[in-house]
N, C-alpha and C positions, 0 to 999 in steps of 0.2 A: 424708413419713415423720415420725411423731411418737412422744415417749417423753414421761416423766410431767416431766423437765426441756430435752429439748431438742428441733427441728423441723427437720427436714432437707430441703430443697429444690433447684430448679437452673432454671440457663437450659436451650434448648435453641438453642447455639453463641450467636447473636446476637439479644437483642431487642428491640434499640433500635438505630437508624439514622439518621443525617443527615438531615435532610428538604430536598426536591429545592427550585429558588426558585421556582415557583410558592407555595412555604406563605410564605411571606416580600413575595410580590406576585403575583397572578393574572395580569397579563402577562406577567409571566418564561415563565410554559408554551412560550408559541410562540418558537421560537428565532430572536433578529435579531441581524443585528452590533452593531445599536444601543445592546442590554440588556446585551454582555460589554464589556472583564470584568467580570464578577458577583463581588465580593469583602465576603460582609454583615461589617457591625462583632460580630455577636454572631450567633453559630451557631444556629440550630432541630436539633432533635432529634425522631421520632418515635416509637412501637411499631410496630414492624413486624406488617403484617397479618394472617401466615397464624401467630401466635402472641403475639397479644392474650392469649388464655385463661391461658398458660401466664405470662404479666407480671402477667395480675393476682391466680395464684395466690401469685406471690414479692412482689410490691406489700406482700398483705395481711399478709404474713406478716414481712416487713421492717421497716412502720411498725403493728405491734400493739405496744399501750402495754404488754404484758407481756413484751415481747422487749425487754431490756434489753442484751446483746452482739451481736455480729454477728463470725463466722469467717470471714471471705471465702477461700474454696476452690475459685475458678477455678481456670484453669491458671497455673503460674506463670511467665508473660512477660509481656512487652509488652501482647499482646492481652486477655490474660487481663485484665488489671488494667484494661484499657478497657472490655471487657464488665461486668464489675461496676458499674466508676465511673459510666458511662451509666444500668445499671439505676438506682443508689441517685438519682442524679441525677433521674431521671424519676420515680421512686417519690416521689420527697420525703422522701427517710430525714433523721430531721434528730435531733439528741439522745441519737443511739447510742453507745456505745462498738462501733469499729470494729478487728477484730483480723488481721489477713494471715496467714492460713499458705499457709508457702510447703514443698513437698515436693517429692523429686526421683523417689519411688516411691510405686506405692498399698498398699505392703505394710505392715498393720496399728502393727507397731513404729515406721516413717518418717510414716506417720498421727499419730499421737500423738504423738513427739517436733516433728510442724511444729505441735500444738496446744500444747504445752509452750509450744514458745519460739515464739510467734505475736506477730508485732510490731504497735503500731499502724501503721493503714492510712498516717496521717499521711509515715510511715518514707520510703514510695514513691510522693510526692508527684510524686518527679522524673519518676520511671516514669511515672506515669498523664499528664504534662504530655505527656510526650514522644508516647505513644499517642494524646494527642486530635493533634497536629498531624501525625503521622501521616496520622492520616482528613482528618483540612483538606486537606492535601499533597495525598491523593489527591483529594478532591473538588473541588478549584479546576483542578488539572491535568483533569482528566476532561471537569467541566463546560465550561470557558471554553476547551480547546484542542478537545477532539471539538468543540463548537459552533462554533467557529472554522473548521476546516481542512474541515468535513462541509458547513457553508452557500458556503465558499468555492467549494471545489473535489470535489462532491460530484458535480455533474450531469456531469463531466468524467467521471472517474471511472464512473458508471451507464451513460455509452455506451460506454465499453470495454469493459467489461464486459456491457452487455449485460443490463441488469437496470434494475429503474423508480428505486429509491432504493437507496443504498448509504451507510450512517454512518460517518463517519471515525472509531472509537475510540480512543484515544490513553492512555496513563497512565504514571504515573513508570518505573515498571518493566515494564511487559508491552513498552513500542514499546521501550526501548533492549534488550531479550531479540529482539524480532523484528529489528531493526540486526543484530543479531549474527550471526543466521543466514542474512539475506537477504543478508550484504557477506560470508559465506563461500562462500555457492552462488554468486555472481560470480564470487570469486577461482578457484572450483574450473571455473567453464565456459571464465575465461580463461587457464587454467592450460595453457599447450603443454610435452608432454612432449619432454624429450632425451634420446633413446639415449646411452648411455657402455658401455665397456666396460675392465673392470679384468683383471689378469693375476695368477692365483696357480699358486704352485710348490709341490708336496710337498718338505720339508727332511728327509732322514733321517739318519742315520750312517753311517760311511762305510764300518763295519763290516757287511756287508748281514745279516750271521750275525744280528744283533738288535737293539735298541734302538726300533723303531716308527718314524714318522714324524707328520709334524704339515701342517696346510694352514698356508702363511701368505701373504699380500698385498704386492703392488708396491707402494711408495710411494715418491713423488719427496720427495730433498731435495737441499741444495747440490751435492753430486757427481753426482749423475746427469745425463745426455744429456739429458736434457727436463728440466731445468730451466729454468722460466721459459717455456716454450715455449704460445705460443695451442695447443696441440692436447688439451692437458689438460680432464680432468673434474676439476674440483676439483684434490688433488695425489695422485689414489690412480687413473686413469681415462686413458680416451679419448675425445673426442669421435668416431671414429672406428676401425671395425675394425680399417681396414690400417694405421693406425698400431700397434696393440697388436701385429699380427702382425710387426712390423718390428720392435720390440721384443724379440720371442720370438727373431726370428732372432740379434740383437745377444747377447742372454742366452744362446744357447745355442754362440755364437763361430761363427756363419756371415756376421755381419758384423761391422762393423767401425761406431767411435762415428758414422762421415760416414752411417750407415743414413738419416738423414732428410734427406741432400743428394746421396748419391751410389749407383754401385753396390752390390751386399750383395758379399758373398765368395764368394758360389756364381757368381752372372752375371758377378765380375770372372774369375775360373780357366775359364769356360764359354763367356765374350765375350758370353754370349745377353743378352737386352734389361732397361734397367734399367727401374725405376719412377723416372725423376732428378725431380728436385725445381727446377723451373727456374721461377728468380725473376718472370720476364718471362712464362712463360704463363699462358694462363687458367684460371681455377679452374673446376672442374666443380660441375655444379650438385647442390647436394645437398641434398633434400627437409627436413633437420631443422634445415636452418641459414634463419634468416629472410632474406628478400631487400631489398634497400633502394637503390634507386635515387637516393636525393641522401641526406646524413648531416641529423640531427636540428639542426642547425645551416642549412644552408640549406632545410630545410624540415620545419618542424614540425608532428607530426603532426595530422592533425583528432581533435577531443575528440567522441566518441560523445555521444546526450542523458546519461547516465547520468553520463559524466567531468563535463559541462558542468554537471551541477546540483551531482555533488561540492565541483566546485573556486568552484561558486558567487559570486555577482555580490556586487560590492564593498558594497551597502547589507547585505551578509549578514553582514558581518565587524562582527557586534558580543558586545564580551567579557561573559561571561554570572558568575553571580553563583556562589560555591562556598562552599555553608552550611556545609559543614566548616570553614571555614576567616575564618568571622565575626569577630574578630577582626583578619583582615586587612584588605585594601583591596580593593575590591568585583570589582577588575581579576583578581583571584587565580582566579578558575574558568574555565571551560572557555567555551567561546562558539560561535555557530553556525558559522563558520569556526574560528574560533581554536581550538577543540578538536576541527578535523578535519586531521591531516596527512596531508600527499600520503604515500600509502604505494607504496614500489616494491620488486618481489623484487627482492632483492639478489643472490640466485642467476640469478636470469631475469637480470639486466643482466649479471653474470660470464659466462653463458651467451653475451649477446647479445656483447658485444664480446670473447670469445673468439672466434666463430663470424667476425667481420668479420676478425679480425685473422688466420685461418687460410692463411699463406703458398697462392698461387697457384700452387703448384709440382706439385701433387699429383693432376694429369693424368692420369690410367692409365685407361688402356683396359680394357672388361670379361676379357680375352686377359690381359693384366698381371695383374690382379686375382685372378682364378682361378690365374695361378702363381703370387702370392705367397702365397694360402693354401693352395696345397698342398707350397712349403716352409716354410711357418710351421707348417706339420702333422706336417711328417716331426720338424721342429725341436721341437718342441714335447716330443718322446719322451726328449728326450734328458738326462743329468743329468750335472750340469758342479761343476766342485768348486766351492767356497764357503765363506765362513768367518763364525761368530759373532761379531760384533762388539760386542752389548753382552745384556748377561742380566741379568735382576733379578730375585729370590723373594723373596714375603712372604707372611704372615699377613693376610689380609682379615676382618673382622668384619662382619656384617651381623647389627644390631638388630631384635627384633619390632617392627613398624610402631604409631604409637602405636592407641589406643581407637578406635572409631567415634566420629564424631557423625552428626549426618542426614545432612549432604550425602555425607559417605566411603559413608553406608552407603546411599543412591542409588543411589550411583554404582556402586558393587559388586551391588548386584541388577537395576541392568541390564544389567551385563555377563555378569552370570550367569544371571539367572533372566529375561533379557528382560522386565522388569517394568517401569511409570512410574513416577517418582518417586513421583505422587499414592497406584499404589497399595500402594510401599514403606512410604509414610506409616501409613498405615491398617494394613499387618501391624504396623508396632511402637507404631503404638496399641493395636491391640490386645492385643500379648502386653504394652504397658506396664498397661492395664487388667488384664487376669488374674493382674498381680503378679509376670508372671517379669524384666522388664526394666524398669531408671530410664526417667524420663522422653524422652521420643524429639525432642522440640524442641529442640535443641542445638546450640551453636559449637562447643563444646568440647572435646576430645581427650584432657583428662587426666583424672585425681581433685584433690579436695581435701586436705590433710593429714589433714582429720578423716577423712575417709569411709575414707582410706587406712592411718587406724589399725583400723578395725572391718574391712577387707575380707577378711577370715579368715569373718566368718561366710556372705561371700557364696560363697567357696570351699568351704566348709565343705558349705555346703547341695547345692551343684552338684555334688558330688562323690556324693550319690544317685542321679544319672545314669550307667547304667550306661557308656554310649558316654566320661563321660569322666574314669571314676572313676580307671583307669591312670593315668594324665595330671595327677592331682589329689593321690596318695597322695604320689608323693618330695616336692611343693610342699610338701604338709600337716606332712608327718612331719617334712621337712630345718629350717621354720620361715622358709624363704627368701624366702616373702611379707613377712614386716613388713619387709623390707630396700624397698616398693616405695616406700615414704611418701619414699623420698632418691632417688630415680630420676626422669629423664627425663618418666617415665608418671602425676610429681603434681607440680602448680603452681598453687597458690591464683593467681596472676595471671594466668593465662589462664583463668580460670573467672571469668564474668560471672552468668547467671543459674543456671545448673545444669553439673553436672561431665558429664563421655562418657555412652554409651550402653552399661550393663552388664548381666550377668544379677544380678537380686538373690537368685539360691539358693531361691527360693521362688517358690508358686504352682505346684508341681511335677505335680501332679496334673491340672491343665486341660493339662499337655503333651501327652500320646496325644490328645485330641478335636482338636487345631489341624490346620487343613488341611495338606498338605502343601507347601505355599507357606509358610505361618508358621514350621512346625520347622525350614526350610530357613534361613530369616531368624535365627530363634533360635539354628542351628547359627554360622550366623555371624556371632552376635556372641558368642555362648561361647568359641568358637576363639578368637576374638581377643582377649575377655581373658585366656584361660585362657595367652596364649601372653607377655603380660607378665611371666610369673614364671617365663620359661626364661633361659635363655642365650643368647647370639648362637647364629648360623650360622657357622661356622668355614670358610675356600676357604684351602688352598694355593694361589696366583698367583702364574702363571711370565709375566713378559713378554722377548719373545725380539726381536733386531736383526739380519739375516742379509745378509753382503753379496756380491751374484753381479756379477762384475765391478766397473761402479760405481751397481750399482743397488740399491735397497734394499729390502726383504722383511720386513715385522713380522708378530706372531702375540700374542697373548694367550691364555692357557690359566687357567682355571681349574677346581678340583677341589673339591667339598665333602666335607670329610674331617669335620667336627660339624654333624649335623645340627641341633643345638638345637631354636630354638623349630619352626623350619618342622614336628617331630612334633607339633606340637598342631593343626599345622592341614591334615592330611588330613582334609579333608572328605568324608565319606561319603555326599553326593550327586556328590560327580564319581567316587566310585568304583561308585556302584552304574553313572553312566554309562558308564563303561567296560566293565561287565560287559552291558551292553544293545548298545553300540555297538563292541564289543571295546577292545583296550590302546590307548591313545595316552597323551601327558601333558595332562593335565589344567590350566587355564586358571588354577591357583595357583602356588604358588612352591616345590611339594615339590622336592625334587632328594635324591637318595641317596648317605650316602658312598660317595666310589671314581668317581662321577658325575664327568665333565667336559664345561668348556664352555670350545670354545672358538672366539676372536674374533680374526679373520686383520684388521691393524692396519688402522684408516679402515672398517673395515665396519662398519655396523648391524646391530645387531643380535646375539644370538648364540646359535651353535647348536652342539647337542650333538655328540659329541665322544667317541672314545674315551678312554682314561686319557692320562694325560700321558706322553709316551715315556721310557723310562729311560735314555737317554742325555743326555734333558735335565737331569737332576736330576745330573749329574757334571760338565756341558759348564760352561766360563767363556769368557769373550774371549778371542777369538784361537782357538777348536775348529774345527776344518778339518770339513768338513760338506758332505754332497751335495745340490742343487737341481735337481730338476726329477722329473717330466714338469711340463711349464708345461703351463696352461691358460689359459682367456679366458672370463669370467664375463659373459655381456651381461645387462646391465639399463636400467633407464629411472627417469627420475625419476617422483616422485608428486605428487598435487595433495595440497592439506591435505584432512585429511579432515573429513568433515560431522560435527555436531555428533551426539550420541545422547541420550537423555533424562537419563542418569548424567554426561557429562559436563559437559550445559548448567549443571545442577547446580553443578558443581564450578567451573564458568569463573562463574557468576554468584556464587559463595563467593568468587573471588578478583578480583571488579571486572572482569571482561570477561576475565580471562587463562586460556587453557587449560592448566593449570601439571601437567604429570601429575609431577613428581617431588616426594615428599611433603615433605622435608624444607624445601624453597622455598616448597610450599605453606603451612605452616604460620608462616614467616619474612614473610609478608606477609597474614598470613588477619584480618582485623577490617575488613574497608571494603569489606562485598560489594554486589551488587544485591541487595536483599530480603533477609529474613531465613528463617530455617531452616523458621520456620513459616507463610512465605506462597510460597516459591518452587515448591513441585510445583503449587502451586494459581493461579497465573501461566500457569504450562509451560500447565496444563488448560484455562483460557479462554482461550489464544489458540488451543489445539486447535478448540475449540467453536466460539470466534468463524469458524473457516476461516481464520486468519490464517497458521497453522505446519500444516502436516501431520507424524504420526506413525507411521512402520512399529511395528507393534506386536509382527513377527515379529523385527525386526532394532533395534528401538528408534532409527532414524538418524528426525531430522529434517530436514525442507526446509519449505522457505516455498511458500504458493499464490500464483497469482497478486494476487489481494485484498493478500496481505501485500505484496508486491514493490510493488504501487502506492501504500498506505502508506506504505512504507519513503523510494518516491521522491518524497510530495507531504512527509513530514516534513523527508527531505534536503535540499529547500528552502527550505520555510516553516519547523519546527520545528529544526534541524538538532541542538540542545542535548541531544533529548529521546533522541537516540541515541548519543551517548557514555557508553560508560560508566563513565568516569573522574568524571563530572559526576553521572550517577546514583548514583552509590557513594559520592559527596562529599557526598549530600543522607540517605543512610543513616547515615552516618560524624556527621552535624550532630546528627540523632535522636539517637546513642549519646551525643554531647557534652551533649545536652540533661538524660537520664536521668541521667547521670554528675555536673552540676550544674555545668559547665564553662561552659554556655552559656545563658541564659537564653529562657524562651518568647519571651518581646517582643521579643530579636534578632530570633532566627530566623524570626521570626513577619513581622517586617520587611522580611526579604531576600526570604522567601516571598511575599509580598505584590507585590513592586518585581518578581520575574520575571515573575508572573503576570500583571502588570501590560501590560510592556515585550515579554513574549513576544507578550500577545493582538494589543495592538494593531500589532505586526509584519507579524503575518498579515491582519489588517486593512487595512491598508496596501500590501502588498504583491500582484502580481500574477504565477503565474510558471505560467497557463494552456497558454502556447506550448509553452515547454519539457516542459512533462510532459505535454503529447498526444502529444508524440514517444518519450519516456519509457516512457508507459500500452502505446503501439504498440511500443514493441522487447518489453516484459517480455510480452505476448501474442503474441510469435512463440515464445516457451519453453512456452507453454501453449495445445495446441491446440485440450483440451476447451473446449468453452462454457458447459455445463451446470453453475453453480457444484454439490457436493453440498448437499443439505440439512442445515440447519443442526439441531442438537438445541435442543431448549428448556432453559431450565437456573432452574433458582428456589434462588435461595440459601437458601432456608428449609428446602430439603427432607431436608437429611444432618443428625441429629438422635446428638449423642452426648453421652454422660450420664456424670458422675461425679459421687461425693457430696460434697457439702460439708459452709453453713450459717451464762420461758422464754428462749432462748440459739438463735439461726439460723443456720446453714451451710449459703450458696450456694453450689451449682458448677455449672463447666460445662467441656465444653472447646472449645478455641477452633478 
């Protein structure tokens, strides 16, 4: 596009590429151990093929002697400034005045204020360094470890599988994303569940005329009968039925405190038979308790291939290099061993030596058994006085959650909208291209001070919406926006390249054409900012202490008496759901005042609830109170669960941690795997590759078998390339670099010395045995043979356009 002074052009995403070492030596092509590591002193660069035409329409247009500025109007990250710098670099642009704008929207006003104040390109030297070593990063890891682990241990691998040739892929961040989810589908196969079962009482008043009643939960502490006792789940449980029901009997004064040594109180006044608890007999066998015929001390168990390549041979124990941290001493990262610890549930081991240490005594015959639950049943009716021992009320406040950035709002559309990250990305591309939302490539969570003085007119505009003009008026009118510039919701130092993901009040009108996948995306990130300029959430919280004999009964109650912000964010896709699927609560955080919740003490979770009793709101320590009917809650423990495309998201934002509570999240969020605007596109080629599989109706992923043997030829040759404390330290080194903390030629250094020391590891090393037995366990979990067909995939093919830039503005996005 041309005017009588200026010429408007763009990439389409990438067009220029590293060139492979063949351009650099015609041997290189065939792959030997001989030729890696492949580490050139000076990088080749090409034009990519399949848009020659379109480089050498920016070429000409870049070095024409009449083009005397240059606007560079990629997108503004990382990548963005790599794509440029490459082009100019290939072009030969030499003598320009070179000018960066950088914009966080394409709304015509934010256009022209980044050509205002458009810095030299010089500014973001840092940045662009950082971006070439980047691609370095990825190109030496790619080349020299896939050549590596694929000539090694490739043909090993084709006969397990069952296929002629299989390439080992490997890269910084896609194999420690594939780590992640193949050591979760492990944990969850070897995951044995235990039955528990816990004991709740209704508490009411002692006045039956009124006051409600409430649920609350058994929990052990110093005074109770089972304290200290192996028979406990945790200190809220049973390992076992009959003990709860021996419990109920004690609670309800049919026995007496010896209930787990001796007769009950019914079989001593009845003579009939007890369940005695006799030290000397044999325990009965019981399917959920593991069996173990000598202790872990006289014989320790055999490591499966899978433990044996974990805990890996002594030549594997070498400490690996942590570019974050370049300045220190080299010893400071992670290493093939050294940054894998023995991990053990701590739960499973409470579990395991509870279960050995379960007194012998508890012999009863199926005769026994059935009588004791049918007086644990009669018992169970009964309600026995009891008194409040300790009460607390307060005011709880809960704050609107902060802004979106990518990863939150991943995460939230595949919770909701069962969608992929990749094609979350792409909706807030494109409502950021049609102007209604900031830029969508983001860490960020807040504003900036400035943005946060003008965001009246983003208010302003949005409030043309009818769905959220209500919602928008008391904001407008009261004036209680400009108070947001001093809130939680704006922090210039958490804003690196661009601030949250907002609506910008404009572009209004492409709103009715957007699919209904996009207005859904748009709804929610309107809500979410619209809901920074309310009020907390207001809960009366009663937490209650009840003591029935000398056992103990907690309860949590809450109320939402102010709704605040939670009214901005009924969203009206989960209400039209409800109108298609009938009422339920909807998968947000509304709650109505008058609403309660409540939380019987030690349980998970919490559920709704009638109002809080009114005798609560009078009762103090020392209120004589009635307990019972008891009941017996059984449940079972769970495995963790599998990763889903929104969460991988959010565990790869916080360096391998699946952090769901936000406030933690954000206390640790700058050292991820990947960044905002390569992570769905990661998630996507190990789709493609067949490495991770994807439910698409439930968004969980699992690993193929392909990835599983991966995982286990990396586990022993690569083992670095799967931590991700060490991939997150090589991300973290990048931001040091841009930041001007840490110079290319360090890191360039360190980078060099892994690539170095990692290839010829694998080189060196042989661990064939081991992972044919390996390749054969992880093919007992998969019984198809037929790998699916792979898709083709040409990174040239997704073609997206913004404008940039006699006076030239290139764009592209990245």
């Amino acid at each position: 596009m041309e005017s009588d002074d200026t010429i408007v052009t763009w990439c389409v995403g990438h067009l220029v590429s590293m060139s492979y070492p063949d351009a650099y030596d015609p041997s290189l092509k065939k792959w030997s151990l001989g030729t890696i590591p492949f580490i050139p002193d000076r990088y080749k660069y090409q034009v990519i093929d399949g848009v020659k035409k379109q480089f050498g329409i920016v070429k000409r247009i870049l070095t024409d002697p009449e083009v005397g500025t240059i606007y560079i109007c990629t997108d503004s990250g990382r990548e963005g400034e790599y794509i440029y710098r490459l082009v100019a670099a290939q072009a030969g642009v030499r003598g320009k005045k070179e000018l960066r704008v950088w914009i966080d929207s394409q709304t015509q006003e934010e256009i022209l204020r980044g050509i205002r104040e458009a810095k030299p390109s010089s500014a973001y030297d840092n940045l662009g360094a950082a971006a070439y070593l980047r691609a370095q990063e990825d190109y030496l890891m790619g080349i020299n470890f896939s050549r590596a682990l694929t000539l090694r241990y490739s043909s090993a691998m084709s006969r397990a599988l069952g296929t002629d040739h299989t390439v080992i892929a490997v890269g910084r961040v896609m194999t420690c994303v594939l780590g992640m989810v193949v050591k979760r589908e492990r944990e969850i196969r070897a995951f044995v569940k235990t039955p528990f079962f816990r004991i709740q009482a209704v508490i009411s008043s002692k006045d039956r005329a009124g006051g409600g009643s409430f649920s609350a939960q058994w929990q052990v502490d110093e005074k109770s009968i089972c304290y200290g006792s192996p028979r406990l789940y945790r200190d809220s449980g049973f390992l076992r039925r009959e003990d709860a029901e021996r419990l109920i009997l004690y609670l309800a004064g049919e026995a007496e405190a010896d209930i787990f040594s001796g007769k009950t109180a019914r079989e001593e006044k009845s003579g009939g038979p007890a369940a005695e608890m006799n030290p000397s007999a044999p325990a009965p066998v019981d399917p959920a308790m593991p069996r173990q015929t000598k202790t872990a001390a006289q014989e320790p168990p055999a490591l499966s291939p899978h433990a044996s390549a974990e805990a890996g041979p002594a030549a594997n124990a070498v400490t690996e290099t942590d570019p974050a941290a370049l300045p220190r001493q080299e010893s400071a990262g992670a290493g093939s061993c050294a940054c894998e610890v023995a991990e053990t549930d701590p739960a499973a081991l409470s579990r395991q030596a509870s279960a050995e240490a379960v007194p012998a005594a508890d012999a009863v015959t199926k005769k026994d058994s059935a009588a004791l639950s049918r007086q644990a049943s009669e018992a169970a009716k009964s309600a026995v006085d009891a008194v409040i021992e300790k009460i607390s009320r307060k005011k709880e406040k809960k704050n609107p959650p902060l802004l979106y950035n990518l990863a939150e709002l991943q995460n939230d559309c595949s919770r909701y909208f069962k969608i992929s990250p990749d094609q979350t990305l792409a909706v807030a591309q494109e409502l950021y291209e049609k102007k209604l939302t900031t830029y969508p490539r983001t860490d960020a969570r807040v504003l900036t001070t400035a943005v946060a003085k003008e965001i009246g007119k983003n208010l302003r505009g949005l409030s043309a919406i009818p769905m959220y003009r209500n919602l928008l008026v008391p904001v407008l009118e009261s004036g209680s926006w400009k108070k947001i510039g001093k809130s939680r919701y704006t922090d210039d130092k958490a804003v690196t390249d661009h601030y949250a993901i907002i609506p910008t009040g404009e572009g209004l009108k492409a709103l009715p054409s957007l699919s209904r996948r996009s207005q859904d995306v748009y709804e929610l990130i309107a809500r979410r900012f619209i809901s920074i300029f309310y009020p907390p959430a207001v809960y009366d919280k009663t937490a209650v202490s009840v003591r029935v004999r000398t056992e103990l009964f907690t309860a949590s109650l809450r109320t939402c008496v102010e709704r605040g912000y939670l009214d901005a964010l009924e969203y009206s896709f989960f209400r039209k759901k409800e109108e298609e699927n009938g009422p339920g609560t909807p998968p947000g955080e509304a709650e109505a005042p008058g609403a309660s919740v409540n939380s019987p003490g030690g349980d998970s979770g919490e559920a709704s609830d009638a109002a809080v009793p009114a005798f609560l709101k009078t009762a103090r320590k020392g209120t004589k109170v009635l307990a019972g009917p008891f009941s017996i809650r059984e449940g079972e423990t769970s495995p963790p669960r599998r990763y889903t495309s929104g969460s991988m998201i959010l565990a790869m934002e916080n360096a391998g941690q699946l952090i769901e509570e936000e406030e933690l999240r954000e206390q640790i969020r700058g050292s991820g795997i990947g960044t905002s605007a390569t992570r769905a596109e990661i998630l996507k080629k190990l789709f493609n590759n067949d490495y991770l599989r994807l439910n698409k109706k439930t968004q969980v992923i699992t690993p193929s078998q392909t990835g599983e043997m991966i995982y286990d030829t990396c586990s022993c040759a690569l083992k670095p390339l799967l931590d991700p404390r060490l991939t997150a330290s090589w991300e973290l080194g990048l931001t040091q670099v841009a930041g001007g903390t840490v110079t290319s030629g360090e890191y360039t250094q360190k980078l060099n010395s892994f690539i170095t020391r990692r290839t010829n590891y694998i080189k060196e090393t042989d661990f064939h045995r081991i992972l044919e037995q390996m390749y054969a366990q992880d093919a007992s979990f998969y019984p198809e043979k037929t790998p699916p067909k792979r898709k083709k995939t040409s990174a040239g093919k997704t073609k997206k356009h913004a404008s940039g830039g006699k006076t030239a503005k290139g764009g592209s996005s990245n």
